[in-house]
ZADO-1210 file (C-alpha; in nm, 4 decimals, padded with zeros to 6 digits):
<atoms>
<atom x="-05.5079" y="03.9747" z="01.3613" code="UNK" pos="1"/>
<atom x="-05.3039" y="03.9062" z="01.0778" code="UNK" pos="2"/>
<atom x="-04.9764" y="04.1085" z="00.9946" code="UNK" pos="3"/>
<atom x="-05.0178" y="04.4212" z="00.7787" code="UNK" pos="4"/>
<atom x="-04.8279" y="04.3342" z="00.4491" code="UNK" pos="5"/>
<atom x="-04.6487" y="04.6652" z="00.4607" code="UNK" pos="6"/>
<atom x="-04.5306" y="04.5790" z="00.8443" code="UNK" pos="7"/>
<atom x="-04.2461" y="04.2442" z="00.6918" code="UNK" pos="8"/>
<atom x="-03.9984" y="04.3581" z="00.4695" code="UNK" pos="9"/>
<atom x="-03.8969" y="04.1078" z="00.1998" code="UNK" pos="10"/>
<atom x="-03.6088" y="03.9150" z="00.2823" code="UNK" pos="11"/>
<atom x="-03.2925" y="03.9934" z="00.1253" code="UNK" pos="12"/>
<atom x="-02.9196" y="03.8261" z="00.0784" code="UNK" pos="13"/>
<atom x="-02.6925" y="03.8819" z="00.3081" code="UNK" pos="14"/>
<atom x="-02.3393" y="03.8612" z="00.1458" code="UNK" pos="15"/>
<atom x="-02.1697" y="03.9547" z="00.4569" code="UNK" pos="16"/>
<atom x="-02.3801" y="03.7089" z="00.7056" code="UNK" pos="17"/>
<atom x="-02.2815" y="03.4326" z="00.4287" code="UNK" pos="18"/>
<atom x="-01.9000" y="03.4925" z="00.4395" code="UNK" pos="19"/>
<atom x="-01.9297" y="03.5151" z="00.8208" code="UNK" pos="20"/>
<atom x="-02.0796" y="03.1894" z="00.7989" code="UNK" pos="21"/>
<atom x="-01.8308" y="03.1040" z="00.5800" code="UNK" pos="22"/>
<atom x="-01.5682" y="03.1448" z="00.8031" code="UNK" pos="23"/>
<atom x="-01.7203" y="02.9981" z="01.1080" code="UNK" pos="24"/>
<atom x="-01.7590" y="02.6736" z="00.8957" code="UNK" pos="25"/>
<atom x="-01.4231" y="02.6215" z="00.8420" code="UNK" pos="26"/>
<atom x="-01.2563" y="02.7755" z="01.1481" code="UNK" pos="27"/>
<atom x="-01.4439" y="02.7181" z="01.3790" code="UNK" pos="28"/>
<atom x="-01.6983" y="02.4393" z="01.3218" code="UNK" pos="29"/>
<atom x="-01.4845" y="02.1967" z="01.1260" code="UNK" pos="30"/>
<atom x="-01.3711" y="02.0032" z="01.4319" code="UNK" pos="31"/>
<atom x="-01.6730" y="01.9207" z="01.5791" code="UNK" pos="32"/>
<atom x="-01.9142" y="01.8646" z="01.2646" code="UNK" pos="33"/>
<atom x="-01.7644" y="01.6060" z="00.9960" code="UNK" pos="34"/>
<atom x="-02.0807" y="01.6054" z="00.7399" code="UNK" pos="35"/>
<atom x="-01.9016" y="01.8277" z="00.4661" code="UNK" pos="36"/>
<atom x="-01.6272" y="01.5903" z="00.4573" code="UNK" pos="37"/>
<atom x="-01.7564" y="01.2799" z="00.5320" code="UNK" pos="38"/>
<atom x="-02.0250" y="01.3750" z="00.1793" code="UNK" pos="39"/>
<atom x="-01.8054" y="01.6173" z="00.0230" code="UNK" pos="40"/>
<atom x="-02.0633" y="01.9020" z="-00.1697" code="UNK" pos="41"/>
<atom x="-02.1061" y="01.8151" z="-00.5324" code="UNK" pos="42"/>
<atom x="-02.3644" y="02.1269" z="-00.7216" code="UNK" pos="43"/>
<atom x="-02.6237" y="02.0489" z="-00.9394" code="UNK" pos="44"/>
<atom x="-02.7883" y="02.2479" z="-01.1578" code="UNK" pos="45"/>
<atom x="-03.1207" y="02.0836" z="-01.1300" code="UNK" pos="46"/>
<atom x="-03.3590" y="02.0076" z="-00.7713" code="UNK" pos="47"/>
<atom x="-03.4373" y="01.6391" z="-00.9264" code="UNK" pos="48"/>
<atom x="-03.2071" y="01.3679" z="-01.1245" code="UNK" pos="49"/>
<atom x="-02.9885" y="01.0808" z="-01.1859" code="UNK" pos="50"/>
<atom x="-02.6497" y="01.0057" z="-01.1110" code="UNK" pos="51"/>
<atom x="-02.4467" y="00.7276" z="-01.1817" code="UNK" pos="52"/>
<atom x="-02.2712" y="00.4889" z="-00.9220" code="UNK" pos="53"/>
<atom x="-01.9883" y="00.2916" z="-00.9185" code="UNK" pos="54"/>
<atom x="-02.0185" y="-00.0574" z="-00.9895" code="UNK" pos="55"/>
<atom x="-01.7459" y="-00.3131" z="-00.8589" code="UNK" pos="56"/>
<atom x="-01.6668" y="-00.4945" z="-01.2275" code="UNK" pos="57"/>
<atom x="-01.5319" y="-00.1170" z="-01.3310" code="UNK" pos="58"/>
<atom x="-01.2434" y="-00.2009" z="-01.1085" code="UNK" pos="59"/>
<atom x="-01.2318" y="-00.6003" z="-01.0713" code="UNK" pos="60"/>
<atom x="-01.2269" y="-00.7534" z="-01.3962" code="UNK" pos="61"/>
<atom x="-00.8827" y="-00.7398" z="-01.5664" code="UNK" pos="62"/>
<atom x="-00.9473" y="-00.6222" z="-01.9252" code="UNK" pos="63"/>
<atom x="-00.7326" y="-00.7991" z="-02.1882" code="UNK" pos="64"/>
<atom x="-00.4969" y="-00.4974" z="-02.3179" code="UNK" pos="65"/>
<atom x="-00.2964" y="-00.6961" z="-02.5773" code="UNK" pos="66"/>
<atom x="-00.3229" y="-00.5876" z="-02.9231" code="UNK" pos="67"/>
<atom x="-00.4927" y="-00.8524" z="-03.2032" code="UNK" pos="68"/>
<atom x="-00.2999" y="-00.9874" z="-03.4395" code="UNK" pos="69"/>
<atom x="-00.5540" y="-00.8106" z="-03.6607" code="UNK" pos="70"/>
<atom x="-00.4559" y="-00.5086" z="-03.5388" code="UNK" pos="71"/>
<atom x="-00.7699" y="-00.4277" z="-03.3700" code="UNK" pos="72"/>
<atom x="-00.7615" y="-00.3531" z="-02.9639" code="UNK" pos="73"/>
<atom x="-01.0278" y="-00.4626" z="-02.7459" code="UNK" pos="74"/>
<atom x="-01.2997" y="-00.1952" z="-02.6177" code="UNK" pos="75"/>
<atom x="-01.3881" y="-00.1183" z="-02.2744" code="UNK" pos="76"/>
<atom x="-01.7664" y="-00.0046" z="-02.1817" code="UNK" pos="77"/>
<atom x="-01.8131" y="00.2053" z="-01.8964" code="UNK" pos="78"/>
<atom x="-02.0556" y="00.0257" z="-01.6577" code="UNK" pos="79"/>
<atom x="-02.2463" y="00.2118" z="-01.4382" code="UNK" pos="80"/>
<atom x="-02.5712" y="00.2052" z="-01.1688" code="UNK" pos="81"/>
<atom x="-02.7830" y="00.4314" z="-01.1473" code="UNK" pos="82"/>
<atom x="-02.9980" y="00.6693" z="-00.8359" code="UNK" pos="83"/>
<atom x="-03.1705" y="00.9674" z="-00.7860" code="UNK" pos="84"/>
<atom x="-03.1368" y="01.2709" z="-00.6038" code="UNK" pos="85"/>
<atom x="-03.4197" y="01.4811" z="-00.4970" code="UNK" pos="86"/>
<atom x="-03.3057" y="01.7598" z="-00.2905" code="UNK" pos="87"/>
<atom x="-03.4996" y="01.9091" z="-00.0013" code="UNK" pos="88"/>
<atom x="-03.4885" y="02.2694" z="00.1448" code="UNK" pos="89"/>
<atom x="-03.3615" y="02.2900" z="00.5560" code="UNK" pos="90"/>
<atom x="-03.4095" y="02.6411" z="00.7104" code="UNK" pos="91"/>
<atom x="-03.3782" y="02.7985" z="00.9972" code="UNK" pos="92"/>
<atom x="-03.4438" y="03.2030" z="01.1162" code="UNK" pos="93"/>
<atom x="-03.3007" y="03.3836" z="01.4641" code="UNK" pos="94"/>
<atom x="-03.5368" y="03.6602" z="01.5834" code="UNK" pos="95"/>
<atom x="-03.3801" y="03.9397" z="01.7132" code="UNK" pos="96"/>
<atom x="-03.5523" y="04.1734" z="01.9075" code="UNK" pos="97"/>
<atom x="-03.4744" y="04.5635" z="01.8513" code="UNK" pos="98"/>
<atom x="-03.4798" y="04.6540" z="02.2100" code="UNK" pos="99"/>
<atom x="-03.2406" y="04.3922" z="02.2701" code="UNK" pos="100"/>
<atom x="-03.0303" y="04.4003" z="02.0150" code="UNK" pos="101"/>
<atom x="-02.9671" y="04.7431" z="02.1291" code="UNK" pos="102"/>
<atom x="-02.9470" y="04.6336" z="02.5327" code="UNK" pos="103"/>
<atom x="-02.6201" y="04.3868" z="02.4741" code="UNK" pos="104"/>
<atom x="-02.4841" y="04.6221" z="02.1571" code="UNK" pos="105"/>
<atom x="-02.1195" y="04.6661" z="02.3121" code="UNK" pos="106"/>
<atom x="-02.0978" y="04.3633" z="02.4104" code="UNK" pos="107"/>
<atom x="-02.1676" y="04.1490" z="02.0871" code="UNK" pos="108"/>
<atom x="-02.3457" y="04.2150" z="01.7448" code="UNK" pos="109"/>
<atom x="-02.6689" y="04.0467" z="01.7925" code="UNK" pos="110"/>
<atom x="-02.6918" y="03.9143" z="01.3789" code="UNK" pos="111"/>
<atom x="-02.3469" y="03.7462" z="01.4649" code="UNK" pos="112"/>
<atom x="-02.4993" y="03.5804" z="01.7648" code="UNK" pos="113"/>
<atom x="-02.7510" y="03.4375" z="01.5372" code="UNK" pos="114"/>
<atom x="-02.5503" y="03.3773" z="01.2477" code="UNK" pos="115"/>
<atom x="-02.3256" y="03.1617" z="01.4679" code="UNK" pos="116"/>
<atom x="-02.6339" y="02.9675" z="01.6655" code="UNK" pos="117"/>
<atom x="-02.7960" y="02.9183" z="01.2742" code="UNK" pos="118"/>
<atom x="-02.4740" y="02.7630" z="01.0910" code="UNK" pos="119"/>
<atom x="-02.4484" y="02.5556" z="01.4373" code="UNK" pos="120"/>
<atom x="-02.7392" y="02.4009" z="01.4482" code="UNK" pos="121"/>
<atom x="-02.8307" y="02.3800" z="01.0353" code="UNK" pos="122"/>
<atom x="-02.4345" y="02.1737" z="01.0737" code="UNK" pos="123"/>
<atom x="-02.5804" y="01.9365" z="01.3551" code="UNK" pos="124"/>
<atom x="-02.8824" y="01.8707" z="01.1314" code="UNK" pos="125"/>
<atom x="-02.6555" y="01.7605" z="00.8141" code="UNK" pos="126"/>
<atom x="-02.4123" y="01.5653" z="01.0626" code="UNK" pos="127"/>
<atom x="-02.7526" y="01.3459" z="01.1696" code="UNK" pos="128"/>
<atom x="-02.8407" y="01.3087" z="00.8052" code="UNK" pos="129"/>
<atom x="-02.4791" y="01.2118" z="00.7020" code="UNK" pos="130"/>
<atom x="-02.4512" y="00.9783" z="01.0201" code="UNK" pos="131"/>
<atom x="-02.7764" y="00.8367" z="00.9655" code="UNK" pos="132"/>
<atom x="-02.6796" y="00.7335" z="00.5112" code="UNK" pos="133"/>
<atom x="-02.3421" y="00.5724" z="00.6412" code="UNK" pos="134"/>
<atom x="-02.5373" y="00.4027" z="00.9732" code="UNK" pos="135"/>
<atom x="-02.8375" y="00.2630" z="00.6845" code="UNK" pos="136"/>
<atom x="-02.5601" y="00.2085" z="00.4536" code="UNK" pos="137"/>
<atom x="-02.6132" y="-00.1538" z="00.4810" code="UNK" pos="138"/>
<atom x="-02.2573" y="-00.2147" z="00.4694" code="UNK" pos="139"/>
<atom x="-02.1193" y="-00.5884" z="00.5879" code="UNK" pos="140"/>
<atom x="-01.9670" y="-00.5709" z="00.9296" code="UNK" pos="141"/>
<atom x="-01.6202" y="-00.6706" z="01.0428" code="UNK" pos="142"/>
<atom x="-01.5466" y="-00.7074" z="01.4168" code="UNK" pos="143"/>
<atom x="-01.1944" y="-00.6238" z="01.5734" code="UNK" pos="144"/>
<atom x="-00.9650" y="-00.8945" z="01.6929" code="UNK" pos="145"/>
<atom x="-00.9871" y="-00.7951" z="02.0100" code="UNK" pos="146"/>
<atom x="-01.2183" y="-00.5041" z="02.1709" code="UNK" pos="147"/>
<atom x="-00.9697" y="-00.1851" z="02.2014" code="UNK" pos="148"/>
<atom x="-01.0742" y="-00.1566" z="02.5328" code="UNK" pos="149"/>
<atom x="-00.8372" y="-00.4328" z="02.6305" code="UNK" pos="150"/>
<atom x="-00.5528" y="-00.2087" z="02.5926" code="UNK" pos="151"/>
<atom x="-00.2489" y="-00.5089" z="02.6506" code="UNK" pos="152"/>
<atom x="-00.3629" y="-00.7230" z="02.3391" code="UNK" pos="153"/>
<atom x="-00.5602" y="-00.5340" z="02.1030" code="UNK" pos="154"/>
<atom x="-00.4128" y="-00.4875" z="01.7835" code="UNK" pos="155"/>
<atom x="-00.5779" y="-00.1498" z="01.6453" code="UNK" pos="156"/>
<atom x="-00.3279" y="-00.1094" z="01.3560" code="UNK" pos="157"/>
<atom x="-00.4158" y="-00.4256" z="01.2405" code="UNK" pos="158"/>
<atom x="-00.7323" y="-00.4122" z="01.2490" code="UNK" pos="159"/>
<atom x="-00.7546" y="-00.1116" z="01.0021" code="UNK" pos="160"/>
<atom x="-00.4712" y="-00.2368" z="00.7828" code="UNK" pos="161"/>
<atom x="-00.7378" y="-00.5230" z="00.6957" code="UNK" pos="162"/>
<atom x="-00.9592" y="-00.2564" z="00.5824" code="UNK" pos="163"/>
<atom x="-00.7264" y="-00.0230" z="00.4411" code="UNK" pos="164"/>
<atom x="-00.5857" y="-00.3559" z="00.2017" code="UNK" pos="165"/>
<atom x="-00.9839" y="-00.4906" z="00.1247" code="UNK" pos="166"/>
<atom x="-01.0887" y="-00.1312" z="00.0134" code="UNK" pos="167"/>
<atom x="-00.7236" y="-00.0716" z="-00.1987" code="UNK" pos="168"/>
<atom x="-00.8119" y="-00.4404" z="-00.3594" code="UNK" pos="169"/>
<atom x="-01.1515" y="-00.3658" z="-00.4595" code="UNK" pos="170"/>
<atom x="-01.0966" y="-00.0283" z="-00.6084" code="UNK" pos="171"/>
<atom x="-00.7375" y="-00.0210" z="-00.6935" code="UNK" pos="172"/>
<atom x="-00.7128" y="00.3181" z="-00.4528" code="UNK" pos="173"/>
<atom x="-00.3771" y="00.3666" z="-00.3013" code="UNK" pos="174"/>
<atom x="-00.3463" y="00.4440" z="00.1085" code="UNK" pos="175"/>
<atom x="-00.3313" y="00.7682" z="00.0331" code="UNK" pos="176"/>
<atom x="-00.6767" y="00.8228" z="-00.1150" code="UNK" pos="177"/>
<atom x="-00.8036" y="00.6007" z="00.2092" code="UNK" pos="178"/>
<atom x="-00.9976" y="00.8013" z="00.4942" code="UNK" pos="179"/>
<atom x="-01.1023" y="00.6365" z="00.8903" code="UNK" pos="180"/>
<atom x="-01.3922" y="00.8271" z="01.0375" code="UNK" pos="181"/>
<atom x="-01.3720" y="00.7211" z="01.3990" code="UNK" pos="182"/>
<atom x="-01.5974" y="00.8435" z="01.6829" code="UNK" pos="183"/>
<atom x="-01.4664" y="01.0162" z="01.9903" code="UNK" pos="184"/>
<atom x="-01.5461" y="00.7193" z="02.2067" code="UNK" pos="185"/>
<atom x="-01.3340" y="00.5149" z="01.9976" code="UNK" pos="186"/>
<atom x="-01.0703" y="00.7593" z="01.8963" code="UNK" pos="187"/>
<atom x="-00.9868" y="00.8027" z="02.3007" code="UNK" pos="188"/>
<atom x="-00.9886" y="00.4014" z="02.3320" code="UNK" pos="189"/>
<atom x="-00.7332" y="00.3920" z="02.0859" code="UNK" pos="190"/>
<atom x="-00.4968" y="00.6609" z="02.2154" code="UNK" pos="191"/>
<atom x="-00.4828" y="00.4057" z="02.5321" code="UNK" pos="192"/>
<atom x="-00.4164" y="00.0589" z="02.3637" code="UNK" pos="193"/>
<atom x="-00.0506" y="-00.0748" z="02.4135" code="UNK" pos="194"/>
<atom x="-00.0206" y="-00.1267" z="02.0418" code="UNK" pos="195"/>
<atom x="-00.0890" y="00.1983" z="01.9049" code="UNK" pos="196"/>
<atom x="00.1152" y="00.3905" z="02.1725" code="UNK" pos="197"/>
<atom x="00.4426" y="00.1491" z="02.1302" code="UNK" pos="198"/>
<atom x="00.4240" y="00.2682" z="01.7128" code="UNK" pos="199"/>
<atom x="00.3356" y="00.6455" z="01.8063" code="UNK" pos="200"/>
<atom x="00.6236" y="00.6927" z="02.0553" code="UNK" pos="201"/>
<atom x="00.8392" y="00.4720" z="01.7572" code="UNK" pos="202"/>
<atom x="00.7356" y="00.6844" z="01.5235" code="UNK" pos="203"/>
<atom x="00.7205" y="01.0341" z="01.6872" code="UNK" pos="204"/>
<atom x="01.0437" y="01.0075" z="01.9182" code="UNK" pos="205"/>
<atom x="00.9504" y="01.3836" z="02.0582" code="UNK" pos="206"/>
<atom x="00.6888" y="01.1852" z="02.2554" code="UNK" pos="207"/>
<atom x="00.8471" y="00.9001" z="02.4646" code="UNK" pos="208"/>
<atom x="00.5572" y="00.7850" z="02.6423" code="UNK" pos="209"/>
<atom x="00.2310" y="00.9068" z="02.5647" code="UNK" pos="210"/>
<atom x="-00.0486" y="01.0541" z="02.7171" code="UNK" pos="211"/>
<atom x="-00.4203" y="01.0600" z="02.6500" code="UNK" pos="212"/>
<atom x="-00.5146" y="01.3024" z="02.3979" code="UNK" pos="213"/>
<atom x="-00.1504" y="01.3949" z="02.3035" code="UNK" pos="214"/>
<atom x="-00.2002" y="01.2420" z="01.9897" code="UNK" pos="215"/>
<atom x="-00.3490" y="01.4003" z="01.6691" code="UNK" pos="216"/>
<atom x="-00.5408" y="01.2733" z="01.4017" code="UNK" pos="217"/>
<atom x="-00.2842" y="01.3736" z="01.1163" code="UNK" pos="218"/>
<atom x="-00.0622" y="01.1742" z="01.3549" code="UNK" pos="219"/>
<atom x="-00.3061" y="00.9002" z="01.3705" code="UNK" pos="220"/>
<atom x="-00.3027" y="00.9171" z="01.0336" code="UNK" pos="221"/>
<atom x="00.0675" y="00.9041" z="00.9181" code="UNK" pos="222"/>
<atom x="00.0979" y="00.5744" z="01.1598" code="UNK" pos="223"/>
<atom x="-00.2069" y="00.4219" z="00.9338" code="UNK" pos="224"/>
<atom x="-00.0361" y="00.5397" z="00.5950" code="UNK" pos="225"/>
<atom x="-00.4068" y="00.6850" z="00.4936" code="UNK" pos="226"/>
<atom x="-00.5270" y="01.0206" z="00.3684" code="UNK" pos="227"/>
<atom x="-00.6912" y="01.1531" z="00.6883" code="UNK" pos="228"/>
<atom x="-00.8473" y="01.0129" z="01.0148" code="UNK" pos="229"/>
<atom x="-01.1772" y="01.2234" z="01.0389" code="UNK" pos="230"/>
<atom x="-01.2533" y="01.2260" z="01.4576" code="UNK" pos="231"/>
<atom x="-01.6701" y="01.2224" z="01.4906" code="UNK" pos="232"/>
<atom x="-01.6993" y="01.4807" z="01.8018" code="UNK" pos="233"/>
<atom x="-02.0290" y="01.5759" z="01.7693" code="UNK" pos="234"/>
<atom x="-02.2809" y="01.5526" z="01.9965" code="UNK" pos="235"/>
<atom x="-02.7090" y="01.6455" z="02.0257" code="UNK" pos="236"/>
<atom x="-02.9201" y="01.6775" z="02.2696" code="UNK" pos="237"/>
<atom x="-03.2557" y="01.4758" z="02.2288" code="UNK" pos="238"/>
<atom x="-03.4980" y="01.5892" z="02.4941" code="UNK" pos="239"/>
<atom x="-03.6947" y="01.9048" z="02.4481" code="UNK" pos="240"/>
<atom x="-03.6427" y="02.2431" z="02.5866" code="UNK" pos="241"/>
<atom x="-03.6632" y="02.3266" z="02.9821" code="UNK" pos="242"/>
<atom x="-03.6412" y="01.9554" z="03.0272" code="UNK" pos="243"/>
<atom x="-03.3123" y="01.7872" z="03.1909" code="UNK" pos="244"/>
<atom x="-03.0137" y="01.7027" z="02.8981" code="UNK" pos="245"/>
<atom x="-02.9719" y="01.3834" z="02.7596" code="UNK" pos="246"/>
<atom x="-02.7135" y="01.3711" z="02.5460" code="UNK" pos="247"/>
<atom x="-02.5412" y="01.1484" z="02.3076" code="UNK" pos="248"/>
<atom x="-02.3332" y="01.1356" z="02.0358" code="UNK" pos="249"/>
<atom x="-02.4516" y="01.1411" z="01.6428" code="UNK" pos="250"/>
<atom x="-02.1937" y="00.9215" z="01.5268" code="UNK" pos="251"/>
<atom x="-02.2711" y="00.5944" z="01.7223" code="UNK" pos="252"/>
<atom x="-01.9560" y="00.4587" z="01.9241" code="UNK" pos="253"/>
<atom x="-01.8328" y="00.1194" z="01.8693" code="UNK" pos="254"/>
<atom x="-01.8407" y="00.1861" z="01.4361" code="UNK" pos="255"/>
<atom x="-01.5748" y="00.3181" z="01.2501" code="UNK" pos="256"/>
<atom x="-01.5685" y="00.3535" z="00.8587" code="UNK" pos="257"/>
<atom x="-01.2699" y="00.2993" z="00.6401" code="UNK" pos="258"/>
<atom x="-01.3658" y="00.4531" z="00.3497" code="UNK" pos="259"/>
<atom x="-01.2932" y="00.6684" z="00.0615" code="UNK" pos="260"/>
<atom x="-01.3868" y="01.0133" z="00.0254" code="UNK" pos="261"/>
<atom x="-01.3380" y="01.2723" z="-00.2871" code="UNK" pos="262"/>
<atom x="-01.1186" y="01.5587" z="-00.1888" code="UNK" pos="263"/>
<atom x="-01.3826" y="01.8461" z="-00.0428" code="UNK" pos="264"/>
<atom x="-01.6199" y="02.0620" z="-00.2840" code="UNK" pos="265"/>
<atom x="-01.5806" y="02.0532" z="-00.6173" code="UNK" pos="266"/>
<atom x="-01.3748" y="01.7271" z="-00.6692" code="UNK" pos="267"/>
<atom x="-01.5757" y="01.5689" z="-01.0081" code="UNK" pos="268"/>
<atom x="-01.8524" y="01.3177" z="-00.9605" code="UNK" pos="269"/>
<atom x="-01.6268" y="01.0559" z="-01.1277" code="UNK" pos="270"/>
<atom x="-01.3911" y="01.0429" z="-00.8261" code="UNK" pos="271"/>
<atom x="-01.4411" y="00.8104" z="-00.6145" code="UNK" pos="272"/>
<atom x="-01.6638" y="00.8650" z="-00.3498" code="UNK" pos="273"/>
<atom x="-01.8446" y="00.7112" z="-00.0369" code="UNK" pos="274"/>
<atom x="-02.1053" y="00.9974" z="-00.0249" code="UNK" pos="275"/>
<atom x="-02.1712" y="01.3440" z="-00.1080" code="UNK" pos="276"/>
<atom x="-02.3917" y="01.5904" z="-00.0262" code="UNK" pos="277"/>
<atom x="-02.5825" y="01.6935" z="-00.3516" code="UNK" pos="278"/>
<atom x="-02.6367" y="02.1064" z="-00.3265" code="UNK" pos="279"/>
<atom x="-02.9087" y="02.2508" z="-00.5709" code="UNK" pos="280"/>
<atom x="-02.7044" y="02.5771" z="-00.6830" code="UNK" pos="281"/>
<atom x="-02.9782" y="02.7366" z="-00.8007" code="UNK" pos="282"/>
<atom x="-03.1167" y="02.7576" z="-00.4501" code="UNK" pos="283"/>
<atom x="-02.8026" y="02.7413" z="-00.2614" code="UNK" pos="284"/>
<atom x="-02.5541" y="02.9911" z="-00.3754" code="UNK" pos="285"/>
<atom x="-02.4007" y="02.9766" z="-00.0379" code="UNK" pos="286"/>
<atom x="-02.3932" y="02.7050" z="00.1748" code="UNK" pos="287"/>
<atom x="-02.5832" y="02.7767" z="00.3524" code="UNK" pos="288"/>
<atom x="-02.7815" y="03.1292" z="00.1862" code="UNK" pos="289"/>
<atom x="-02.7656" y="03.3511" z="00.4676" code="UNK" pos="290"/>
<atom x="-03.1023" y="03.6390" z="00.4824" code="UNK" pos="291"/>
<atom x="-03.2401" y="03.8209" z="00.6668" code="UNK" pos="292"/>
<atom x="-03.5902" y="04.1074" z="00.6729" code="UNK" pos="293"/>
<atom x="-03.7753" y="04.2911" z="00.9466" code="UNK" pos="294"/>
<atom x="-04.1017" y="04.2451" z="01.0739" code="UNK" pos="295"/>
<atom x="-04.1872" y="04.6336" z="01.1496" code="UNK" pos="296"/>
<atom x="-04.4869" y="04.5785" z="01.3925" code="UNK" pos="297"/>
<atom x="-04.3112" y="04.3938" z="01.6303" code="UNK" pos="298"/>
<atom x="-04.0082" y="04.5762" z="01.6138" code="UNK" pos="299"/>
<atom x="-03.7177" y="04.2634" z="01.5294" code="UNK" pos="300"/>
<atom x="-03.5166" y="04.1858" z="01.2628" code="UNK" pos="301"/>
<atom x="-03.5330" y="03.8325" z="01.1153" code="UNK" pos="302"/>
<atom x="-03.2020" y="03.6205" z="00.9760" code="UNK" pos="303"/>
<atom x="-03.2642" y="03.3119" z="00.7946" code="UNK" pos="304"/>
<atom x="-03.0199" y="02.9989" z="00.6927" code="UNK" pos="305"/>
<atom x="-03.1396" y="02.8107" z="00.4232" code="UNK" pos="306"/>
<atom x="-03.0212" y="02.5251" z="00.1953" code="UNK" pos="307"/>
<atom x="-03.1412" y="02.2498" z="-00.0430" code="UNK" pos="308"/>
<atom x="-02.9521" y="01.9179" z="-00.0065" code="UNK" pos="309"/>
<atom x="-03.0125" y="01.5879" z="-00.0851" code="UNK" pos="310"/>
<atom x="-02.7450" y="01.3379" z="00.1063" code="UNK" pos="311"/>
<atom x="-02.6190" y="01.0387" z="-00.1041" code="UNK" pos="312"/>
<atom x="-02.4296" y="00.7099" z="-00.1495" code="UNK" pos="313"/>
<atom x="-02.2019" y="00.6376" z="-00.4399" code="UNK" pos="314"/>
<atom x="-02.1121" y="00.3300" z="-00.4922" code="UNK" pos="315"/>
<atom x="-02.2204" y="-00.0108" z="-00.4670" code="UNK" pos="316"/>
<atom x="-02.2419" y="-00.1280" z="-00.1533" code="UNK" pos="317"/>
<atom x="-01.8911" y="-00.2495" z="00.0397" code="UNK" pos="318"/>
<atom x="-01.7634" y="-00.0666" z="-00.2719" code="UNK" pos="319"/>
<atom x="-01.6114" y="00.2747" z="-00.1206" code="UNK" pos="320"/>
<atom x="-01.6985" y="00.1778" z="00.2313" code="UNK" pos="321"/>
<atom x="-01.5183" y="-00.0524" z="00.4922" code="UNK" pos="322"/>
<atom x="-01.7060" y="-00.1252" z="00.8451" code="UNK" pos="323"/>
<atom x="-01.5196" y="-00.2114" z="01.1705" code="UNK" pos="324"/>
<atom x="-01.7091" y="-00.2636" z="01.4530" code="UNK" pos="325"/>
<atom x="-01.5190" y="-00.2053" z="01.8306" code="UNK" pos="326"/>
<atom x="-01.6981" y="-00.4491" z="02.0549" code="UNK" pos="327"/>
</atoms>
């Protein structure tokens, strides 16, 4: 029998389920999901478009700044690529039950429960979207010297200096603007290799000989001389429910991008960028919209994440993006 109209209540916004969700973004979720910063949020004002990419000659070819004897001074034209966008809405909705919303009331607020298991799982979706544009990125591979799990003669630091000095050649970008996204496979490698240990205890003398997962990635970082080393943590389960766990991680071990990344939400399109995540505003006031209506007959309340994304690259390819691979 189909629902009575009168029994669902139109969903509304939820401004305080949004700055809840909000908050457990950045203080709770932002070590274990990367996507936001790995594709930094740039709004648009439209669902469909064009943007422009970088191309390598706006950085490469050496323009000829001397003045003419004439007087005249040469011109430089902007050269740019082109792509679309076309964003696509994700959504999820939590049902909670009145009855037992009501059952576990001094222990926990039920629409926090399912605000929390929403942003959690609509983040894990973006991560696998983000993980899968940089893993089809098509980006040329570089192998280590030597695999990091042969901790006596791997040479780690050098193997993202090489990286760090291709990507600051191509796009005249200093360390500084440089990021490393390294899975957690590879991150806990590192913290064991001879190399990187010697320099950290060098370089940190509160820490004379260090142990595994001592080290942090601002640490990691200021040994590197780059921006930020972003640690991929997150993990999914791929089999279905009731069924034994098999899990693995999103961002595949063994690759780790040197890259550059624009500086969080609302950084221009013009600056330099491996990826962003393109957020129609007109649909997506929050990220993500947080709502939530009843269904009367049945005696729950609904809450709903929402958002319309489209996931992108930025520049041409090998451009913004360096790949080592730790075999």
């Amino acid at each position: 029998m189909p629902i009575p109209e009168s029994a669902t209540v139109a969903a509304a916004f939820r401004d305080d389920l949004s700055i809840l969700a909000q908050e457990y973004r950045v203080l709770k979720a932002a070590a274990r999901f990367i996507g936001m910063r790995a594709a930094p949020i740039f709004r648009v004002a439209e669902t469909a478009g064009e943007y422009p990419t970088f191309n390598r000659d706006s950085f490469k070819k050496t323009a000829t700044s001397k003045r003419a004897a004439n007087g005249s001074y040469n011109r430089i034209t902007g050269t740019f690529g082109r792509a679309t966008y076309n964003t696509e809405e994700y959504g999820l909705e939590y049902t909670i039950d009145d009855k037992t919303a009501k059952k576990y009331v001094r222990f926990f607020s039920a629409e926090q429960v399912a605000n929390r298991v929403l942003n959690y799982q609509m983040l894990k979706n973006h991560e696998e979207r983000v993980s899968a544009l940089y893993a089809g990125g098509g980006w040329t591979n570089t192998n280590v010297t030597t695999a990091w799990t042969t901790v006596a003669t791997a040479t780690p630091i050098g193997d993202i200096q090489t990286g760090v000095d291709t990507l600051m050649d191509k796009t005249g970008a200093a360390e500084n603007d440089i990021s490393i996204i390294i899975p957690r496979a590879d991150w806990k490698e590192l913290n064991l290799v001879d190399q990187f240990t010697e320099k950290y205890s060098s370089t940190f003398s509160r820490n004379q000989g260090i142990q595994p997962g001592l080290v942090r990635a601002a640490d990691a970082a200021e040994i590197f001389g780059v921006k930020e080393v972003i640690i991929a943590n997150s993990a999914k389960d791929t089999t279905e429910e009731n069924v034994a766990e098999t899990n693995s991680q999103i961002w595949a071990a063994g690759v780790i991008y040197i890259c550059i990344l624009a500086d969080g939400e609302g950084a221009p399109l013009e600056e330099m960028s491996a990826a962003r995540t393109i957020v129609w505003d007109a649909e997506t006031p929050g990220m993500p919209t947080m709502e939530a209506y009843r269904e009367e007959n049945l005696r729950r309340g609904i809450v709903r994440a929402r958002e319309e994304t489209d996931e992108i690259l930025q520049g041409a390819t090998d451009l913004f993006v360096y790949q080592l691979t730790n075999t």
